[in-house]
C-alpha positions as CSV (number, residue, x, y, z in Angstrom):
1,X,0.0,0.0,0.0
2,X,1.3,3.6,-0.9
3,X,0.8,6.4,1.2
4,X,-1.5,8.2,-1.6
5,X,-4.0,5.6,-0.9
6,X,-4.5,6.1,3.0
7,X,-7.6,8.5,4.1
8,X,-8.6,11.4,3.8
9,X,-6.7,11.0,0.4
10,X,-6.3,14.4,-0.5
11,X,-4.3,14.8,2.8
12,X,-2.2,11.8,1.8
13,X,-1.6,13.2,-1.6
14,X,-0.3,16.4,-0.3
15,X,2.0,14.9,2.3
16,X,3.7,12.3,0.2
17,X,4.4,15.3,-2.3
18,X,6.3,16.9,0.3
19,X,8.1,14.1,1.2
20,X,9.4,14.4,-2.1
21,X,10.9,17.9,-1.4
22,X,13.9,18.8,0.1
23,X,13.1,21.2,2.7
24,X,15.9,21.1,5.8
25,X,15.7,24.7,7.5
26,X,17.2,27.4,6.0
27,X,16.7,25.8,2.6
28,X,13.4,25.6,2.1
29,X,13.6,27.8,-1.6
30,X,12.1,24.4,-2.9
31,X,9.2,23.8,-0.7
32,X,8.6,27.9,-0.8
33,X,8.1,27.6,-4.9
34,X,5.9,24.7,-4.5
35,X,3.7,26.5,-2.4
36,X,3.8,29.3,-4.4
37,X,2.9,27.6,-7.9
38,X,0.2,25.3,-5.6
39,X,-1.5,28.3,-4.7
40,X,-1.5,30.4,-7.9
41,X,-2.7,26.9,-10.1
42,X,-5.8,26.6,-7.6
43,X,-6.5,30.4,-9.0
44,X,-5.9,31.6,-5.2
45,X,-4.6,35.1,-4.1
46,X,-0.7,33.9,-3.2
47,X,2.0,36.4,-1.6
48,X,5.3,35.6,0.0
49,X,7.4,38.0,2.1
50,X,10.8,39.0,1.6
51,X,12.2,35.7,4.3
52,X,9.8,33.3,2.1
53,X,6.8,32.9,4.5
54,X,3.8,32.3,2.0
55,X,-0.1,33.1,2.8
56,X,-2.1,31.5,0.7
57,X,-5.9,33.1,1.0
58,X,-9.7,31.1,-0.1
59,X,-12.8,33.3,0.1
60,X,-15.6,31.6,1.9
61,X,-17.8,29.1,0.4
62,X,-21.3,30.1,-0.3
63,X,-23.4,30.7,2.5
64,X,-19.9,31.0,4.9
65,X,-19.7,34.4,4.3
66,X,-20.7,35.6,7.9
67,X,-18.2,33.4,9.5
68,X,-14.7,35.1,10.8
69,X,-11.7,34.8,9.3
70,X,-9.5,32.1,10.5
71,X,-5.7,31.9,9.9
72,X,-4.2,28.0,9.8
73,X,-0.6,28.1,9.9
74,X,2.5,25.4,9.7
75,X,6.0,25.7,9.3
76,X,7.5,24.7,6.3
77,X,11.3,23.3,7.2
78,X,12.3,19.6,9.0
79,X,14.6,18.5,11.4
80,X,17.4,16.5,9.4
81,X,18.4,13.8,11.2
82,X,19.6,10.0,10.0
83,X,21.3,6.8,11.2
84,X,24.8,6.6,10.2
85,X,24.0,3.9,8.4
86,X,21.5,5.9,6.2
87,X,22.8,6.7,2.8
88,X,20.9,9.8,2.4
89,X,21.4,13.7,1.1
90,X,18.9,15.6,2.8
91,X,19.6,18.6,0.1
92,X,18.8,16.1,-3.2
93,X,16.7,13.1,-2.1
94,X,13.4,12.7,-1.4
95,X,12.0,11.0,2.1
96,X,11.4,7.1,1.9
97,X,8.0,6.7,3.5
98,X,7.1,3.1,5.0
99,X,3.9,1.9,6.2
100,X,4.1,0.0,9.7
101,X,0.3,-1.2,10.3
102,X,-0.9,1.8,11.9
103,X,2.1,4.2,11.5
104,X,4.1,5.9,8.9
105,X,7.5,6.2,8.8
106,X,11.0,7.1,7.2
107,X,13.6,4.8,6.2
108,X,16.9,5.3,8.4
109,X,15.9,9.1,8.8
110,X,13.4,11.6,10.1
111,X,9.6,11.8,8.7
112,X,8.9,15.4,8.0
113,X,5.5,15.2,9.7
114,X,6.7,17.5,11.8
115,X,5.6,20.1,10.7
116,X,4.8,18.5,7.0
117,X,1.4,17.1,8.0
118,X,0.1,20.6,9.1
119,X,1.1,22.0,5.2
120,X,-0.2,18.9,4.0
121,X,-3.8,19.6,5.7
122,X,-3.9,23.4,4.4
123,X,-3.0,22.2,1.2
124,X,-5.8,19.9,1.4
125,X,-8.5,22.5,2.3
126,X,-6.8,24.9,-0.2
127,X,-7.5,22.4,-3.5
128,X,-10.9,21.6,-1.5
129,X,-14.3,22.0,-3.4
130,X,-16.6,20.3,-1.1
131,X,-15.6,21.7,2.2
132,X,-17.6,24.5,3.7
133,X,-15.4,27.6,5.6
134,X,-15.4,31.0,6.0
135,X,-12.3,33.1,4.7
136,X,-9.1,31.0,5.2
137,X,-5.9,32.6,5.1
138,X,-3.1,29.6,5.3
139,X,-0.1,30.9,6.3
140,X,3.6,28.8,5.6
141,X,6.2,30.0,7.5
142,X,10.2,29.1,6.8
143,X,12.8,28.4,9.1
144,X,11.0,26.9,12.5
145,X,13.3,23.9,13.4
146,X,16.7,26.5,13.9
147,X,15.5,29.9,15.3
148,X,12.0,30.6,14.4
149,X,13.0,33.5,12.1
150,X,10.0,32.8,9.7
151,X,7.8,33.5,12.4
152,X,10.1,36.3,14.1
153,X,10.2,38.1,10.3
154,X,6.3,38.5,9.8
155,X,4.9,41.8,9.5
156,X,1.7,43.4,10.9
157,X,-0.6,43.2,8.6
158,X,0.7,40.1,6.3
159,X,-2.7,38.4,7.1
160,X,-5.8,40.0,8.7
161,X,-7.8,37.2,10.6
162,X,-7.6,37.2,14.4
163,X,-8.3,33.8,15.2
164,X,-5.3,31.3,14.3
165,X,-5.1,28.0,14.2
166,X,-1.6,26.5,14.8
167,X,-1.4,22.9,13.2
168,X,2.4,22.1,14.9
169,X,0.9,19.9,17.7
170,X,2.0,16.0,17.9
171,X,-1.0,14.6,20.0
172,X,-4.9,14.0,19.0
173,X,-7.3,14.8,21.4
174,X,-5.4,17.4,23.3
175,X,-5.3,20.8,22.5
176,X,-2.2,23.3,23.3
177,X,-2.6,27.0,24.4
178,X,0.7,28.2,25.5
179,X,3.9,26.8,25.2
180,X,8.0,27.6,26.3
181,X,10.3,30.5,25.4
182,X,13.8,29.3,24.2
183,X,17.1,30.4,23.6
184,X,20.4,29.3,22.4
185,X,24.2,29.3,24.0
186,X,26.9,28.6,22.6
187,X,30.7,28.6,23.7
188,X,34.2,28.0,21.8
189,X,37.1,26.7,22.5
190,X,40.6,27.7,20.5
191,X,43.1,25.1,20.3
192,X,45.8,24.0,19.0
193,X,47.4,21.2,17.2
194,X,50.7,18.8,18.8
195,X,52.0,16.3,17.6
196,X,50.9,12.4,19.0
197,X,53.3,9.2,19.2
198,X,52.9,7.7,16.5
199,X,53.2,4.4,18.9
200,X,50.6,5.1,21.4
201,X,47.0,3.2,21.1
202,X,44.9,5.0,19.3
203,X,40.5,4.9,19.5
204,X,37.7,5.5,18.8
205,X,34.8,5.9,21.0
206,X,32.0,5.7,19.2
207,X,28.0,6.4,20.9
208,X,25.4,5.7,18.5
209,X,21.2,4.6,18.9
210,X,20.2,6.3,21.5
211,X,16.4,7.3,21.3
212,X,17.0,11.4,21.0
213,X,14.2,12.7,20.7
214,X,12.4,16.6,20.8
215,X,14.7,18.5,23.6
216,X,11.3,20.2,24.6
217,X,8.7,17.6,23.8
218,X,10.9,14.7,25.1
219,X,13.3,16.4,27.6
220,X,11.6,14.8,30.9
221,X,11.7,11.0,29.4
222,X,15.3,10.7,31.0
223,X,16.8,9.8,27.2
224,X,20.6,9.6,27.8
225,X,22.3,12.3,26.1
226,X,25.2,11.3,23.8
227,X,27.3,14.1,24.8
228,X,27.3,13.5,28.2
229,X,28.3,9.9,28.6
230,X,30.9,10.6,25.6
231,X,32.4,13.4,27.9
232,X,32.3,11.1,31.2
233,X,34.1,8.2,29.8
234,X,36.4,10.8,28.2
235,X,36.9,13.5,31.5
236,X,37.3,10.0,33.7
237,X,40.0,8.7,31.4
238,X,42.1,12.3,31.4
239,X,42.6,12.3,35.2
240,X,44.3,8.8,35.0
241,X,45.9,8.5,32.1
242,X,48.1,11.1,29.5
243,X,44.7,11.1,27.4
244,X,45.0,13.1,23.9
245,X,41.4,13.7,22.1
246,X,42.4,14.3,18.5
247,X,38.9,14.7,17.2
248,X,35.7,14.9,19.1
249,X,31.9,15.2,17.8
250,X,28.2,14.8,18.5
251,X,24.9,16.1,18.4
252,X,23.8,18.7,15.7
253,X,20.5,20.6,15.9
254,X,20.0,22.6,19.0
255,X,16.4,20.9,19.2
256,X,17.4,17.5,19.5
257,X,18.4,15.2,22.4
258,X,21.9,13.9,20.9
259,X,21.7,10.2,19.8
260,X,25.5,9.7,18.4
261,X,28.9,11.1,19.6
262,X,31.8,9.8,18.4
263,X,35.7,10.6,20.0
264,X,39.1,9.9,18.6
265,X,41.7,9.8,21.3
266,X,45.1,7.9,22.5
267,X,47.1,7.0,25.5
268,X,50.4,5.6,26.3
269,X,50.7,1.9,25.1
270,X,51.3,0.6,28.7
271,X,47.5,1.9,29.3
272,X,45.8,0.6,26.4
273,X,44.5,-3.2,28.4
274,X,43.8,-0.5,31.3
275,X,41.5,1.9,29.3
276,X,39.7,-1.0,27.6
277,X,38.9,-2.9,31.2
278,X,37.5,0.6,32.3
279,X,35.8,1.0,29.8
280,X,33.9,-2.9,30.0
281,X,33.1,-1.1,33.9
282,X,31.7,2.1,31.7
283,X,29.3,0.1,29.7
284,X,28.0,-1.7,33.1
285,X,27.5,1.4,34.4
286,X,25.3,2.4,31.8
287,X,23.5,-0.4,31.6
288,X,22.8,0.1,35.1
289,X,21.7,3.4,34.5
290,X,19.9,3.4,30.3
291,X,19.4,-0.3,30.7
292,X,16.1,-0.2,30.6
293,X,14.7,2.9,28.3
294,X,18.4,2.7,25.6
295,X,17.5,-0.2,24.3
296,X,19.1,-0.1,20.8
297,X,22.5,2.0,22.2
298,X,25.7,1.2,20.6
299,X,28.7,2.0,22.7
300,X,31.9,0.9,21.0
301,X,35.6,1.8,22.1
302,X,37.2,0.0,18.9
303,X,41.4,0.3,17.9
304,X,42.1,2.8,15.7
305,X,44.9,3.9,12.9
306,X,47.4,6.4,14.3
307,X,46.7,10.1,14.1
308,X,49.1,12.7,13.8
309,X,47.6,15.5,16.0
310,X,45.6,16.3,18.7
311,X,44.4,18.9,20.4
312,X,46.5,21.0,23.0
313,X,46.2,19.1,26.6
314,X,45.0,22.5,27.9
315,X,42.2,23.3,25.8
316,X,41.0,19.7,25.3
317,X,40.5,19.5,29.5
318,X,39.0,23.0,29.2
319,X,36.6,21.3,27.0
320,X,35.9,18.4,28.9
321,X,35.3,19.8,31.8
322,X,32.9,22.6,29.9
323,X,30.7,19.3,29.1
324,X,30.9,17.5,32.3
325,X,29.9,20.2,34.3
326,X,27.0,21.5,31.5
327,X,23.8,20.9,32.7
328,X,21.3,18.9,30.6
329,X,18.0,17.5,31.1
330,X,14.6,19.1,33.3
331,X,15.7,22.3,35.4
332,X,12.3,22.5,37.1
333,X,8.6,21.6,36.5
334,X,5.5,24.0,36.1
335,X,3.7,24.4,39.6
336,X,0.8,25.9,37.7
337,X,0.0,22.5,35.2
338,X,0.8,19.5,36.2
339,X,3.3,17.3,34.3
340,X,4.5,20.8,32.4
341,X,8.2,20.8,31.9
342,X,8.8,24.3,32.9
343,X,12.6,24.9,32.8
344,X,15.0,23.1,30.6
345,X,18.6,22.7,28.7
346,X,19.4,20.5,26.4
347,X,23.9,20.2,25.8
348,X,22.8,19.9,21.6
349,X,26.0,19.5,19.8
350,X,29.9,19.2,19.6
351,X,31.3,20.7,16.5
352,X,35.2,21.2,15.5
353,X,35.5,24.0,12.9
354,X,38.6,26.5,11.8
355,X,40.8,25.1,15.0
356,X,37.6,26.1,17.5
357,X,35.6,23.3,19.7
358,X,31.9,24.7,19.4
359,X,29.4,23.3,22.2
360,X,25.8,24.7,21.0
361,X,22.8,24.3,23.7
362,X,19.5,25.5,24.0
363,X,17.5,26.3,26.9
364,X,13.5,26.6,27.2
365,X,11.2,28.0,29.7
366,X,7.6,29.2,30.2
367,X,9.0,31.8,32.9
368,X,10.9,34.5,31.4
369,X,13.0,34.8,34.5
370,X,13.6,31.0,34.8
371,X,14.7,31.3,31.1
372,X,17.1,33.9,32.2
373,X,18.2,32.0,35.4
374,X,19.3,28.9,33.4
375,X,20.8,31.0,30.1
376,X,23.3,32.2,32.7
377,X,23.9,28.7,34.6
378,X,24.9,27.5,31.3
379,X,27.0,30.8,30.7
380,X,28.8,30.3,34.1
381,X,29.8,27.4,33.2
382,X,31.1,28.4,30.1
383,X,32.9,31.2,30.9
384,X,35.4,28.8,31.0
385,X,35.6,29.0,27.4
386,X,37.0,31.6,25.2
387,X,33.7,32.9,23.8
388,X,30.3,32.2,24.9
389,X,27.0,33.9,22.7
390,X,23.5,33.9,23.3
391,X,20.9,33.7,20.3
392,X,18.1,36.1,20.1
393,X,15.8,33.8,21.4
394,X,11.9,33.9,21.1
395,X,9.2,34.5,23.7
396,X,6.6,32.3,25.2
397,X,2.8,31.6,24.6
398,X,1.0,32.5,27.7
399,X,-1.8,30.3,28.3
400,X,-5.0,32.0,28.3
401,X,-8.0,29.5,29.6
402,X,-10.7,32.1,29.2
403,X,-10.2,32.1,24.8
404,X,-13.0,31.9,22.9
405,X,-11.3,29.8,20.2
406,X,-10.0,27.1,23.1
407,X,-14.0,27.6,24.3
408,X,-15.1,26.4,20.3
409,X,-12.8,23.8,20.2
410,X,-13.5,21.9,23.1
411,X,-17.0,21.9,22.2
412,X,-16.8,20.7,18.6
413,X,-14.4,17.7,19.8
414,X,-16.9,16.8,22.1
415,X,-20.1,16.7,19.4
416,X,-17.7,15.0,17.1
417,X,-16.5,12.3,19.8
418,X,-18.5,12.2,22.5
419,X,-15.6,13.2,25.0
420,X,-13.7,16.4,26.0
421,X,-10.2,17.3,25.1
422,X,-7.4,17.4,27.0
423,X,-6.2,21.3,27.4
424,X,-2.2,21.6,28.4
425,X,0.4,23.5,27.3
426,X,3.7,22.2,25.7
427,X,7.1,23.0,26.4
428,X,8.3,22.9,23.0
429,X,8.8,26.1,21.5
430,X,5.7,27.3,19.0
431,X,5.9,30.3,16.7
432,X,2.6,31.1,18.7
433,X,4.3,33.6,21.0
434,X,5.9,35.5,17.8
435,X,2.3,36.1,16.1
436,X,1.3,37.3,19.3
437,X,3.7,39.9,19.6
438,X,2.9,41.0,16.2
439,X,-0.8,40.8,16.4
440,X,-1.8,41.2,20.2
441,X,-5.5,40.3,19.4
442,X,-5.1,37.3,17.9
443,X,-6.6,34.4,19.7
444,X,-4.9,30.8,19.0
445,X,-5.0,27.3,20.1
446,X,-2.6,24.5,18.4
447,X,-3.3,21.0,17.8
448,X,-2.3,18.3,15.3
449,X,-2.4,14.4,15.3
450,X,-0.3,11.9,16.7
451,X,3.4,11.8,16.3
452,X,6.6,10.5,18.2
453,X,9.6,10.4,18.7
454,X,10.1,13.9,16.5
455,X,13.2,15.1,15.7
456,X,15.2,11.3,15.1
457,X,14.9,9.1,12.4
458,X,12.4,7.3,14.7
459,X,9.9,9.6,14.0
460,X,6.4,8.0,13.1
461,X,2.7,9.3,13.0
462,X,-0.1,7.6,13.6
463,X,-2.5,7.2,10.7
464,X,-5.9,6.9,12.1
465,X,-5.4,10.3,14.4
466,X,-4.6,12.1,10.8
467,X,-8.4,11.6,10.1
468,X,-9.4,12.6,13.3
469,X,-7.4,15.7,13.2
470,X,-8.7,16.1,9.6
471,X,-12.2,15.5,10.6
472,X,-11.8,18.1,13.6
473,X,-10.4,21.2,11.8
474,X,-13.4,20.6,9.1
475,X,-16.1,21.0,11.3
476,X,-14.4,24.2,13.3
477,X,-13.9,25.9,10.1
478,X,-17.8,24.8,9.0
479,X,-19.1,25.5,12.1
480,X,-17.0,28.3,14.0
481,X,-19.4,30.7,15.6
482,X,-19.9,33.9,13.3
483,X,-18.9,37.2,15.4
């Protein structure tokens, strides 16, 4: 069975076109054109701003004309991730869908649903002729997954409804009204090269399968962090033996939990039976710890061909220590909603470029002072580095229980399926916050169906909740009470 002949099929046929798109962040020139020629082929009043956001606007069907205005809006860009073993150019090649009896899925990399399945849906209602609505206004913004700067770029004005719809949520039946700040930090380290003993043993320490996952959505699941235990093993090793780390990796968007790091280092000859029985007593220890939610890890310390370099002794313990003593994982929980990550950091990546270690991080909050509080925990800890940088960052989405949209909602899910929505708010970052700031009357609630495991080439979606999800936006846009 293809994708294309799933229900509702018009949905389907959208969504496996874009899997046939290249669209990582910051390239999304492909996906920005389709949208374009979509829009102006369906004979449809189709702009795009000077970033590439698109709105793509449908008068009302007959008889709809009373109804509000209602903006639906998805972000255009994926997280790129793969296994190692993937042979796969995220720039060129399209996205291998498989069906697993009730889910889709990628081969070896990530799905795209997120946010793909909300441009899909728009699309859908867009090329629509039996769907009643009033005005629709589908807005496509760029550049989500690394910085938000779609969203942050829109203009006052661009589109004119005040009720929004934000199609970015990964569970059915529960229905999102405010969600986390975030911002990123970054430190570097300058180094330089020596020169290594050509008769020393040389490895490689290689971390790879870990789940990952979302750093906002899947932060509190207690998902080992690549980073981390590659640091551990490697800071451990340092104080005992003369340890030289010639190359050192992991990680690579700041919104996902690392699932592979990767090390090459040496030590003296004499140590090499000493370093491989510590680390048989390092893989115990994780078992111990991961044993029972890593399920697929890979942890490998393997002999490797001699190197010529490393990095300076003093600048590689600098390093280490930097991602030791970086904190990763939950910060603190909401005290208003229960189960609500409130504070977080996730240690994202591990980069050497132009003779500079890069560490990039991201933190998230629903407090703006929390979000401050832990910005500067992870900039204390980085001041040991040579230069540390904050990003911009982007605000919150306040939840507000009292919205008339939220009110709407809750009561077409309940004449559609007989029971009552979940409300919560997520602590994954939404462009929500960013609209809000532009347009303080909007009023917005975000949903979407089922996905997991977002942001690794484990993502899947759950077929069945894409016709729900379908079902629900049709009758709020059909029935959505007139002002």
């Amino acid at each position: 069975m293809n994708i294309t002949d799933l229900k509702p099929s018009l949905v389907w046929k959208y969504f496996d076109e874009i899997t046939k798109i290249p669209r990582p962040s910051k390239k999304e020139e492909k996906i920005v054109d389709y949208l374009v020629k979509t829009g102006k082929a369906l004979g449809l009043d189709t702009k795009r701003d000077n970033v590439g956001n698109v709105l793509i606007t449908k008068a009302a069907t007959p008889g709809k004309e009373h109804l509000p205005t209602i903006v639906l809006q998805s972000h255009v860009d994926m997280v790129c991730e793969k296994d190692n073993s993937t042979n796969h150019n995220f720039d060129t090649d399209p996205i291998k869908t498989i069906i697993d009896g009730e889910w889709i899925k990628a081969d070896g990399t990530t799905l795209g649903a997120d946010n793909g399945i909300g441009v899909a849906a728009e699309l859908a209602l867009l090329a629509s002729t039996d769907v009643e609505h009033g005005k629709i206004e589908c807005l496509f913004t760029i550049d989500e997954e690394t910085g938000l700067t779609g969203a942050s770029a829109i203009q006052p004005g661009f589109f004119t409804g005040n009720i929004l719809l934000n199609l970015d949520s990964e569970d059915e039946g529960e229905i999102f009204i405010g969600c986390a700040g975030g911002a990123d930090t970054t430190a570097s380290f300058n180094y330089q090269l020596e020169p290594v003993p050509q008769d020393w043993f040389f490895f490689k320490l290689n971390i790879t399968k870990l789940n990952g996952g979302h750093s906002g959505c899947d932060i509190h699941r207690g998902h080992a962090n690549a980073n981390k235990l590659l640091a551990r093993f490697l800071w451990q090793s340092v104080k005992k033996y003369d340890l030289l780390i010639c190359s050192i990796t992991g990680g690579n968007l700041r919104n996902a939990i690392p699932r592979e790091a990767v090390a090459l280092a040496a030590v003296p000859a004499d140590d090499r039976e000493k370093i491989r029985a510590d680390f048989n007593i390092f893989l115990q220890e994780i078992e111990t710890e991961y044993g029972k939610i890593e399920l697929n890890r890979i942890i490998t310390l393997e002999t490797e061909s001699p190197h010529p370099y490393a990095i300076d002794p003093i600048a590689a313990t600098r390093v280490l220590n930097t991602l030791y003593a970086c904190p990763h994982g939950v910060i603190a929980m909401s005290h208003d909603i229960p189960g609500l990550v409130e504070t977080s950091t996730n240690l994202a990546s591990v980069k050497m470029i132009d003779n500079k270690v890069a560490i990039g991080t991201s933190q998230r909050s629903s407090i703006e002072s929390a979000k401050k509080d832990v910005l500067q925990m992870v900039e204390s800890v980085f001041m040991l580095a040579d230069r540390v940088t904050h990003g911009s960052g982007y605000p919150g989405w306040k939840p507000n229980r009292n919205s008339a949209v939220l009110q709407a909602a809750i009561q077409t899910y309940i004449q559609l399926f007989g029971v009552e929505p979940h409300v919560k708010a997520i602590h994954a970052g939404l462009e929500c916050g960013l609209f809000l700031s532009k347009y303080p009357e909007l009023d917005m609630i975000s949903f979407g169906p089922t996905l997991r495991e977002v942001h690794s080439p484990n993502e899947r979606m759950h077929i069945p909740s894409v016709e729900k999800f379908w079902n629900f936006l049709l009758e709020m846009l059909k029935n959505y009470p007139a002002k």
